[in-house]
C-alpha positions, 0 to 999 in steps of 0.5 A: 514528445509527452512524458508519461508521468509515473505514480510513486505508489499506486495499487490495483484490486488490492485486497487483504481477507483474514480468517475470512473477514474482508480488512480491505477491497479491492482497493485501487489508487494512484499517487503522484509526486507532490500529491498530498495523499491521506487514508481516511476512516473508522477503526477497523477500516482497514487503514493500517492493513493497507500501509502494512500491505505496501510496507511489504510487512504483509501480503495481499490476498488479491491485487498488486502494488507497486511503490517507487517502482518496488513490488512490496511482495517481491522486493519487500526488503528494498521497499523498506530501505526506501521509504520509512514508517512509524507505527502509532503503537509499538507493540 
């Protein structure tokens, strides 16, 4: 019998427009337990965006999430209480 391995985040076409300027692309990825993962880029890149996008703190334009098995859309109250996050600033 083979045990499918299930990612602890992953994303599909995840996709975030503000005012009409594109902060992140269609953005699709997996993460599996144990894998170190890291976001890498300029200013502007849309690094933060994409935390925010799986904190549940704001939502997609287009794609979905999913982490530790959460929906950051529709249980972002649960995705908080699960995983933790500390802004490089703070306000």
């Amino acid at each position: 019998m083979v045990v499918e391995e299930k990612p602890i985040i992953e994303t599909e076409n995840l996709t975030k427009v503000y005012k009409g300027q594109v902060a992140v692309d269609h953005v699709t990825f997996k993460v599996f337990e144990g894998e170190v993962f890291g976001f890498l880029g300029p200013n502007g890149a849309g690094k933060t965006t994409l935390i925010l996008m799986l904190l549940g703190l704001t939502e997609p334009t287009e794609g979905t999430a999913r982490v530790l098995g959460v929906d950051p859309v529709r249980e972002s109250i649960k995705v908080k209480g699960l995983i933790g996050y500390m802004p490089e600033n703070m306000g």
